[in-house]
N, C-alpha and C positions, 0 to 999 in steps of 0.2 A: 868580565863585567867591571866595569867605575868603580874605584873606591866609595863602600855606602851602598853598594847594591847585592847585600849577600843572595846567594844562590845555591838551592838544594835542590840535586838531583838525583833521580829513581829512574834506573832502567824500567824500559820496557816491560810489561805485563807484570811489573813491580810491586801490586799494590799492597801486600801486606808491610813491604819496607817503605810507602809512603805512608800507611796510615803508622805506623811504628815511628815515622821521623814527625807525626804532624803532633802526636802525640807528647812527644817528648816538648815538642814546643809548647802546646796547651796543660804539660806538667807542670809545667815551672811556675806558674798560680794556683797550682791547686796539688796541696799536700797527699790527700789521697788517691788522687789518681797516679800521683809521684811513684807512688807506695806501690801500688799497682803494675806500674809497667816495673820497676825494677825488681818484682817477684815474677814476672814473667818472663826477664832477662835469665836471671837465676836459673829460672828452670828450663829455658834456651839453651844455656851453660851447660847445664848437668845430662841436656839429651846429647846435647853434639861429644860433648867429652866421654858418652857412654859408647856412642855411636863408632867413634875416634878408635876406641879401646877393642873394642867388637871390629872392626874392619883390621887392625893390627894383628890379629889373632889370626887371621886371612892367608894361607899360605898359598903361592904359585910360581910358576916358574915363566921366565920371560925368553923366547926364542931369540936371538940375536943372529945376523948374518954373520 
């Protein structure tokens, strides 16, 4: 796009990461919803980093030719 035409894009059947990126845009005037999504990031965080730690734990072994 032209310089002055920013653009955001969401994959396909994306809709949780559009309504997370419209949000973020309609954050930025209003304090408490601010608050809102980034306790929801937060706790985004702590599921994937739990999730992470739990999958690492995962032993197996890879066939190779």
């Amino acid at each position: 796009m032209p310089p002055g035409i920013p653009v955001a894009t969401v994959g396909i059947n994306g809709s949780l990461n559009a309504a997370i990126l419209a949000l973020q845009m309609i954050a930025t005037g209003d304090e408490a919803l601010r608050q809102k999504l980034a306790t929801y990031k937060e706790d985004l965080k702590s599921k994937i980093t739990q999730a992470n730690e739990e999958l690492a734990g995962i032993k197996f072994k890879f066939k190779t030719n």
